[in-house]
C-alpha positions in Angstrom: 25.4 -5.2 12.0 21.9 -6.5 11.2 20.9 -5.9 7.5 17.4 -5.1 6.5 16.0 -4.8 3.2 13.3 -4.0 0.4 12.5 -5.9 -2.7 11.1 -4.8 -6.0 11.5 -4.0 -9.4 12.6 -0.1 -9.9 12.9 0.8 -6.3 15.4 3.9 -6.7 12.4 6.1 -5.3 11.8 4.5 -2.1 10.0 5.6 0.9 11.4 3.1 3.0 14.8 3.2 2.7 15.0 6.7 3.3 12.6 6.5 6.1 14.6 3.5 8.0 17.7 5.4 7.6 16.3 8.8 9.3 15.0 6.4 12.0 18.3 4.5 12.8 19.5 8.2 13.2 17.4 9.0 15.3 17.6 6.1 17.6 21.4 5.9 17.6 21.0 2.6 15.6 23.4 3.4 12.7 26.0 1.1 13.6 23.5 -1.7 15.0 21.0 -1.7 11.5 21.5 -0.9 7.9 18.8 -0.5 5.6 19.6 -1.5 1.4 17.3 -1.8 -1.7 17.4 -4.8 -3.6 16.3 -4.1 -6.7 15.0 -6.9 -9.1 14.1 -7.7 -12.3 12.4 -11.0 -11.5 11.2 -12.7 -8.5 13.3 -15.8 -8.8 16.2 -13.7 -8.0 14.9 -13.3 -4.6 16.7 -16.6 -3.0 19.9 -15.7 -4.2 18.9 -12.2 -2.0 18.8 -14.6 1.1 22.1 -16.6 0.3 24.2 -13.9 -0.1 23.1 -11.5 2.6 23.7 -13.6 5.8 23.2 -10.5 8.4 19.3 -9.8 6.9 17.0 -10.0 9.4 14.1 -9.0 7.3 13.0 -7.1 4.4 9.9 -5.0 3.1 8.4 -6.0 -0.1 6.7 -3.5 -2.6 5.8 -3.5 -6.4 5.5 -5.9 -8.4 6.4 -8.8 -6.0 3.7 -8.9 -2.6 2.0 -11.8 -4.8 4.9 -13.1 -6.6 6.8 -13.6 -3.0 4.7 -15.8 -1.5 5.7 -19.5 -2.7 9.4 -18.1 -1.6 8.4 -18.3 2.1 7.5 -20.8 4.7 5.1 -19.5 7.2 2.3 -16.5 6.4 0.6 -14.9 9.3 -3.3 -15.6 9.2 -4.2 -11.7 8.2 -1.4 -11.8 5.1 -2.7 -15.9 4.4 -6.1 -13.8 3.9 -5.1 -11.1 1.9 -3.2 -13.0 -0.6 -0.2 -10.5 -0.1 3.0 -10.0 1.9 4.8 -6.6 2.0 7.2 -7.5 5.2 9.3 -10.5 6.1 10.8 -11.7 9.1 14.0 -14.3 8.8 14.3 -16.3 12.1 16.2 -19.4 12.5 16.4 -19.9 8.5 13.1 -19.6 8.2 11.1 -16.9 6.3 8.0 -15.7 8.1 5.4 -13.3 5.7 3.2 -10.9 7.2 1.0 -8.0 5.7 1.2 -4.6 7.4 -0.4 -2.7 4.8 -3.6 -3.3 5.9 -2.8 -2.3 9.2 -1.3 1.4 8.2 -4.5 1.7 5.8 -6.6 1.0 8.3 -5.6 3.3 10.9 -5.0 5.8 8.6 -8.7 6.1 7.0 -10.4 5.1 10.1 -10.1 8.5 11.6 -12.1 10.3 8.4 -14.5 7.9 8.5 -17.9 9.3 9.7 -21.3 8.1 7.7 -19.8 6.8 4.9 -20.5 3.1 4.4 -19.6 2.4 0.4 -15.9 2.3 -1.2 -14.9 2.2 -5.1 -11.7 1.0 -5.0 -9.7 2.0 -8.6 -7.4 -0.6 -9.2 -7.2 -4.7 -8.2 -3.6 -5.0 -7.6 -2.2 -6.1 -4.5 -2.4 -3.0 -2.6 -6.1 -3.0 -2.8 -6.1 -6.3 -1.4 -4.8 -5.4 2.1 -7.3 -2.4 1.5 -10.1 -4.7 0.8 -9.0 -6.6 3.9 -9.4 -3.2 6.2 -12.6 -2.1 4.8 -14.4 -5.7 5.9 -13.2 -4.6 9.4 -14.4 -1.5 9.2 -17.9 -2.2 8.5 -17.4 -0.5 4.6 -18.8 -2.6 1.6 -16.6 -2.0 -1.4 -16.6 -2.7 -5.2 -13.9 -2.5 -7.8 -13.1 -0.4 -10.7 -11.0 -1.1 -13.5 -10.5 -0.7 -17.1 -12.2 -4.6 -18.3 -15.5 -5.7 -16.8 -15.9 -8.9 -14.5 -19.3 -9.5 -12.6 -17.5 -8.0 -9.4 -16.8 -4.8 -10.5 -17.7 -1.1 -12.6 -15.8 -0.5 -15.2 -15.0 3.2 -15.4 -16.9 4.0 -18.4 -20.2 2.7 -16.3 -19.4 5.5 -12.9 -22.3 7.7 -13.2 -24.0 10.4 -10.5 -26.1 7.8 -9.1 -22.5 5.7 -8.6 -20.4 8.9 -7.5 -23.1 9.9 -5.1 -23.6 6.4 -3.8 -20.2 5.8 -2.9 -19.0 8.3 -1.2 -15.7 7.0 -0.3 -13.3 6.5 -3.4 -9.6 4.7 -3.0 -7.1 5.1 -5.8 -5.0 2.4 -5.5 -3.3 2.6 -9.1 -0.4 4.2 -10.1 -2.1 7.1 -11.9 -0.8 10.5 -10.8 2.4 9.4 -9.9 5.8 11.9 -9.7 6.4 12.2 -12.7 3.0 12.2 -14.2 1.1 14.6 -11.8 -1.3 15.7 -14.4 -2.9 12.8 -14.6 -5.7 11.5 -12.7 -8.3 7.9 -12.9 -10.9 8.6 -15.1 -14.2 9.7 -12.9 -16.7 12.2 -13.5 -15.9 14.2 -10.7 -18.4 16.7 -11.0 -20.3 14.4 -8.6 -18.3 15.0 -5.6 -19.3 16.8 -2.9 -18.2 17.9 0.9 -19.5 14.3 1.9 -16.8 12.1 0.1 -13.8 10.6 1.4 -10.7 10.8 -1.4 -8.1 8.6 -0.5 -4.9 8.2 -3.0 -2.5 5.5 -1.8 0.5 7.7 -4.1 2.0 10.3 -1.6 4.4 11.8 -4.3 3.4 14.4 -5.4 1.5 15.3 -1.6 -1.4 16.2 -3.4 -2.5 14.1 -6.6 -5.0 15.7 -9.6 -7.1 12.6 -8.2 -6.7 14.7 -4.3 -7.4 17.9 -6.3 -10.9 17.1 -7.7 -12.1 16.4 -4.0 -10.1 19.3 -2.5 -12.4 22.0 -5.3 -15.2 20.1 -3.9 -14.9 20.3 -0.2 -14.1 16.6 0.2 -12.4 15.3 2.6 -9.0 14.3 0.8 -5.7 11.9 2.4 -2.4 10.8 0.3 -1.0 7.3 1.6 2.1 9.2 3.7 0.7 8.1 6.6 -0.5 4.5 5.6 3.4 4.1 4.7 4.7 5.2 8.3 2.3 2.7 10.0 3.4 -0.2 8.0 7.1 1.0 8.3 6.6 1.2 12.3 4.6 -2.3 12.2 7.5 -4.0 10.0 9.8 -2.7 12.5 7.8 -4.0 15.8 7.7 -7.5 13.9 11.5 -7.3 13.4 11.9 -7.0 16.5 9.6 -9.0 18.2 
């Protein structure tokens, strides 16, 4: 049986376990694939992961590790190299091989609701909004950052005004905020501002609609949760496995 994985820190909630297992069901695999969390406190763990699991083929990587991985592997593709980020990894002839399908599901999941919007704020600098940083350059949208200290590349969120609501009209929450179990809480925007021509686009899927989602639904704004994103990067992991 080939083993495939995911590695983080507090991973008990995960979409892709859950998902990979409904899929080998589907596809008859469940005696060919088996799909485990590996749950760790700190990165340096992650080669004993490797030693002691000699049937893993590959493994997704979530929070707080896509940075943290990367001195752990030996090859990145030229799109994760780029990023700065790995969420999948392929193990091929002892070797481990990063790549970055994030991008890819974000991508392809925004791309659809794009229509004259050309300007992102993108809450949070984590690693996720790395790979989202990566997609907007390919789609033609200029971006800057918000976040709670000032740097000379981004708006703090004390400085988002009208003029900055209605100037950007495509807003990405890639923080944690509004997160199962804290679904009252939302990133800290005057949303007043919004209006039927804004994108709202919250990388958190659970709950299926976010306070952040909420705002732009009483506005008439054209809201997405990151479902989607998630089952593009799943299916693209799963191409690269088997590849």
């Amino acid at each position: 049986m080939k083993l495939l994985g995911l590695i983080g820190r507090n991973i008990s909630y995960s979409f892709s376990r859950s998902y990979f297992k409904e899929k080998f069901e589907k596809l008859h695999l469940e005696n060919d694939f088996q799909y485990r969390n590996f749950d760790i406190e700190q990165i340096n763990l992650f080669p004993s992961i490797i030693k002691e699991n000699k049937k893993l083929i590959g493994c997704n990587v979530t929070i707080p590790y896509k940075l943290e991985i990367i001195p752990y592997l030996d090859v990145l593709d030229e799109v994760s190299k780029e990023i700065g980020a790995v969420n999948t990894i392929k193990i091929k002839d002892g070797k481990l091989y990063g790549f970055n399908t994030d991008a890819y599901g974000f991508e392809n999941s925004i791309k659809p609701l794009i229509k004259h919007q050309k300007k992102a704020l993108i809450l949070g600098t984590g690693g996720a909004s790395k790979a989202v940083v990566f997609a907007l350059n390919k789609l033609g949208i200029s971006h800057k950052f918000v976040s709670r200290t000032k740097t000379e590349n981004n708006f703090t969120y004390k400085e988002i005004d009208q003029k900055i609501m209605e100037d950007f009209e495509i807003i990405i929450n890639c923080t944690p905020i509004g997160t199962f179990p804290n679904v009252t809480s939302k990133p800290d925007l005057p949303y007043e501002f919004l209006s039927e021509h804004h994108i709202l686009y919250d990388l958190v899927y659970n709950p299926e609609e976010t306070a952040f989602l909420k705002e732009g639904k009483k506005k008439h704004s054209t809201i997405k949760n990151g479902y989607e994103m998630l089952v593009l990067q799943a299916e693209k992991s799963w191409e690269i496995w088997n590849l």
